[in-house]
N, C-alpha and C positions, 0 to 999 in steps of 0.2 A: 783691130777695128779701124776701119778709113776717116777722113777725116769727116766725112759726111754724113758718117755714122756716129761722130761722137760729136755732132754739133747736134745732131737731132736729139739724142739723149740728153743733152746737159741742157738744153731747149725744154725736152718733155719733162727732165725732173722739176726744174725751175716751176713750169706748169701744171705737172702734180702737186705740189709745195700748196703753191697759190691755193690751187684747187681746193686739195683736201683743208684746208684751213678753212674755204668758204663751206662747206660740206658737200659740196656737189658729190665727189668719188667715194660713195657711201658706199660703192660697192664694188671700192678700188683696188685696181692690177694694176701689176705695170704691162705696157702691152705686148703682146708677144713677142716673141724674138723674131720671124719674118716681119714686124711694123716697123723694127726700130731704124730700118736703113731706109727708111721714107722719111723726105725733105722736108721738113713744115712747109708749107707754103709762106711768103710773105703775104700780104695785103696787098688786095686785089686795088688797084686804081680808078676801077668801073662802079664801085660802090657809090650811090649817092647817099647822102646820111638821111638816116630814116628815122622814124617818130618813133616815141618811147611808147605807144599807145598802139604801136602795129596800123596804123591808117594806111600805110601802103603794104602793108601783105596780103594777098588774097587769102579770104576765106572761101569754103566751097558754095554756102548759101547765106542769107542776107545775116547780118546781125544785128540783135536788139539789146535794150540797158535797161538793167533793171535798180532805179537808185535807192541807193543804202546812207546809214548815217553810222560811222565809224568814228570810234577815237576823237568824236566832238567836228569831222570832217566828212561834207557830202560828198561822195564817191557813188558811181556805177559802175554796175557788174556787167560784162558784157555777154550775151549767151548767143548759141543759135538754138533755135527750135524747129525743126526739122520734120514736117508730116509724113507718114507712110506714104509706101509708092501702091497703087493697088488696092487690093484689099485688107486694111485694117486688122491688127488680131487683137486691139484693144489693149497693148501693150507695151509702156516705155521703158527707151534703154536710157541710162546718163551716163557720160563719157567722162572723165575727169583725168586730164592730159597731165605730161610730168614736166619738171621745173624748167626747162630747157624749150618748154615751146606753148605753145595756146592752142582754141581746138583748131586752128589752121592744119594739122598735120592729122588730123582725123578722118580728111575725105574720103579713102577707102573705107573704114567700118561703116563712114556713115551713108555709103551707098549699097553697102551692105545688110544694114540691119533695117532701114528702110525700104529695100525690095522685098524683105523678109514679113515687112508687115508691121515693123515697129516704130513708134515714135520717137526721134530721138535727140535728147537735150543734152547741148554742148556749153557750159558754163566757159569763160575764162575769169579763174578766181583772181582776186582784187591783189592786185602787183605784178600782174601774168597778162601777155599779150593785149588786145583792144583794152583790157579794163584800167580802171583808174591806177594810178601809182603813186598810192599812198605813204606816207613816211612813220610809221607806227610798227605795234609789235603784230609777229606774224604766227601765227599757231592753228593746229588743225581745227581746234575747237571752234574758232571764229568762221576756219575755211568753209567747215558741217555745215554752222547755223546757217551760214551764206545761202550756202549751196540748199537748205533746206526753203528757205523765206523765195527762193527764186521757184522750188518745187510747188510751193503754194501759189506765188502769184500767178502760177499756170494750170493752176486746179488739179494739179497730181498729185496724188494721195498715195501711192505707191511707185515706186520703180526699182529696176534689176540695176545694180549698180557697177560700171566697169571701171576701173581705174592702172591709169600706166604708168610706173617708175612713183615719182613723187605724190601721181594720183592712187596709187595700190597702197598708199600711208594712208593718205587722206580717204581713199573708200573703205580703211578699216576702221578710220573714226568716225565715219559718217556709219555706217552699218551699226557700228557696237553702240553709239551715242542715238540712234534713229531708228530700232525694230521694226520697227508696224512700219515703217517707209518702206523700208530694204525688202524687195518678193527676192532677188538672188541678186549675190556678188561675186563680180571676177577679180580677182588683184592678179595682174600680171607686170612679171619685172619688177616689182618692187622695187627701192632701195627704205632707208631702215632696217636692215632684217638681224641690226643688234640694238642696244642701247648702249652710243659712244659713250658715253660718258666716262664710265670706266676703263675707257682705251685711247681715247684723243683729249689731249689738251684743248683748252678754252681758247677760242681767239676771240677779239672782239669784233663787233660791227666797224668801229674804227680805224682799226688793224687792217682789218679787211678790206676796207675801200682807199685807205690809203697807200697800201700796197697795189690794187687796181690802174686807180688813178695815175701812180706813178710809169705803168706800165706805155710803152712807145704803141702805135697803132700796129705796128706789124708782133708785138708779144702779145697784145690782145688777139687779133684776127688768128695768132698761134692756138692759141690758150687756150679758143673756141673749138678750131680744127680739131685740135690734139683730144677733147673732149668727144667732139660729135664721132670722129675716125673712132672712137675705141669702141663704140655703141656697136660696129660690126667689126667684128675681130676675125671670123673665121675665112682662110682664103679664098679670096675672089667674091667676098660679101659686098666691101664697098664698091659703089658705082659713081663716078663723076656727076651723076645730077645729086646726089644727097649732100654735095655741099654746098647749096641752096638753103640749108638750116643752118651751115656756118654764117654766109654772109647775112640772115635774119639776126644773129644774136649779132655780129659785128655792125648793121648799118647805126643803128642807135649810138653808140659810141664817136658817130662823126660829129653828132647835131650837138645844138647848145643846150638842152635839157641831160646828156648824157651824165652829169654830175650827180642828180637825183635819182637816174634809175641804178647806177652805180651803188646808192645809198640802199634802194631799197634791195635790190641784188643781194648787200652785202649783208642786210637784216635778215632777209627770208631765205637764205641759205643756210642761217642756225637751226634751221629749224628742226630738222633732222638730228641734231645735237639736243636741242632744249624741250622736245616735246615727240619723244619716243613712242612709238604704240604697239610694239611687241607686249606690252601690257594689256591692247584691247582685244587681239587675237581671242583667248580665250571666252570671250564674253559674244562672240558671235553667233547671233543664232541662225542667221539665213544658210540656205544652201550655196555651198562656195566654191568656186573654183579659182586654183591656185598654177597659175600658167607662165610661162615663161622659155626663152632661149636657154639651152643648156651650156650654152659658154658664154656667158654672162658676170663674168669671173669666177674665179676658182672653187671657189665654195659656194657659187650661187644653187645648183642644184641639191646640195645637202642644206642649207640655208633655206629655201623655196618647202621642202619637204617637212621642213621643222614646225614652218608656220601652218602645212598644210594638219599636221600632226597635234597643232594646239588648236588650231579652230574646230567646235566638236561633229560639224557636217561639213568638209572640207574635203576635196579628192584634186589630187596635183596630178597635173601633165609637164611635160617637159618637152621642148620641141626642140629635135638635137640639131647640131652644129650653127644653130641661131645665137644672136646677141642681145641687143638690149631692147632692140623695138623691132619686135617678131611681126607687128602688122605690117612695115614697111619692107621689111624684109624678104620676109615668106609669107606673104598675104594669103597665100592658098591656105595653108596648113592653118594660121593663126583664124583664119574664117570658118575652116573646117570644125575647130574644135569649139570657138565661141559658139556659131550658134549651134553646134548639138548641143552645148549645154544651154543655151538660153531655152532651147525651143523644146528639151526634156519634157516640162511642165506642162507645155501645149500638146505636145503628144499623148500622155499621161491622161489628161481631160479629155480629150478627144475621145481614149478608149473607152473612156468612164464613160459617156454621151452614147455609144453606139449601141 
């Protein structure tokens, strides 16, 4: 092994360590052996430090807030709500993004399912992109009601619920906790698809961010890379613009608030640890689908299967040599199979009508 090779690995284990302690590699590999002879990047120069509230990233359409009162602290939600393009089919999608991003990274679905005819609501849950960044405890049950209290202040009384990575937990608590809401859900990519607890040690919120903290800007700006790089694992997946999500999670870390979001970082990454929901699978009644990259680590496709196997209307696709986020990826394929499932129901009605 060169020497280039074992600087990157003692680099990615380092940042695995960190990692899996924050819970982020819930659904952790190590990366393949053609990644390992890629250079971390140091830290880019050109960054300017950026807001812990995403005020300078683009989102695709406007955003609104919707205020909450949390842990005795006023806080807003930030959402976009999104009208059809066209002809209406009187139908909303909600989108609920995973730990790593806000709905900024949604614009394709959501050009997608709104030429399709759908409404569609992109929340960023509270410690996640635009929204407030609270310093309290994080757990799905809050994330649901959130996400519910936002469905009402917009007079939706139903919707099909899509959730990616950390949102495929959270749109299984929101589904099992929310029936009469949920018309269909997708969980794609998951993470969750054990309960750690019987397999990883506790770390603390503490632990955690002081370990962060201590970290130099270019083991941070690693730490991101080495995360977002592994989301496409299969050759010739990544692309030089996708790390555009690296420097998002790194600019924040320049500015003077970077200490807080650090904090809340290091609290709502338990959460995968502390508030499991392989428990709510079974309890699902909506029609489900269970979608995702087939190399998504090693056991994600028998992993993905298991839950498609405990939810009792649940039918899994597998989109092969994809990673972790198939809509960025392979958008064709990931569009192709969303909306035949979304628009099943609409077909189905239709035949009925004729």
């Amino acid at each position: 092994m060169g020497h280039a090779n074992r600087t990157f690995w003692r680099v990615f284990q380092a940042t695995f360590l960190l990692l899996s302690g924050l819970g982020v590699y819930s659904n952790a590999q190590p990366l393949a052996d053609g990644l390992r002879s890629e250079a971390l990047p140091k830290a880019p120069s050109d960054v300017k430090p950026g807001s812990i509230t995403y005020d300078d990233v683009p989102y695709p359409y406007p955003v609104s807030y919707l205020p909450l009162t949390l842990y005795g602290q006023d806080v807003r939600m930030a959402y976009m709500d999104v009208p059809p393009a066209g002809a209406p089919n009187g139908r909303t999608v909600l989108l609920l993004h995973g730990m790593n991003f806000g709905g900024f990274y949604f614009s394709g679905p959501i050009e997608l399912l709104r030429n399709a005819g759908f409404r569609v609501v992109v929340p960023d849950q509270i410690g996640f992109g635009r929204s407030s960044k609270p310093i309290i405890p994080y757990n799905f049950h809050d994330m649901a009601r959130n996400t519910r209290k936002l469905l009402e202040s917009l007079g939706i009384t139903n919707a099909a619920v899509v959730g990616h990575s950390m949102g495929g937990m959270l749109a299984a608590r929101f589904a099992a906790s929310y029936p009469d809401i949920t018309e269909r859900l997708v969980i794609y990519n998951p993470i969750g698809l054990t309960d750690p607890r019987y397999q990883t040690a506790w770390r603390t919120a503490d632990d955690a961010y002081k370990a962060t903290m201590a970290q130099t800007h270019d083991q941070l700006y690693q730490a991101f890379y080495a995360n977002i790089r592994r989301y496409f694992p299969s050759p010739g997946a990544w692309k030089p613009e996708y790390e555009k999500y690296v420097r998002i999670l790194y600019a924040p870390t320049l500015g003077g608030e970077w200490p807080r979001l650090a904090m809340v970082r290091a609290i709502y990454q338990q959460i995968t640890y502390l508030d499991p929901v392989v428990y709510d699978w079974p309890k699902i009644r909506a029609k489900t689908l269970v979608l995702g990259g087939d190399k998504d680590g090693p056991d994600f496709p028998a992993r993905a299967k298991h839950i498609a196997d405990t939810i009792p209307a649940a039918e899994l696709v597998l989109i092969p040599n994809a990673g972790h986020v198939p809509h960025i990826e392979v958008p064709e394929i990931f569009n192709r199979e969303l909306l035949k499932f979304l628009k099943m129901e609409l077909a189905t009605q239709a035949r009925k009508s004729e």
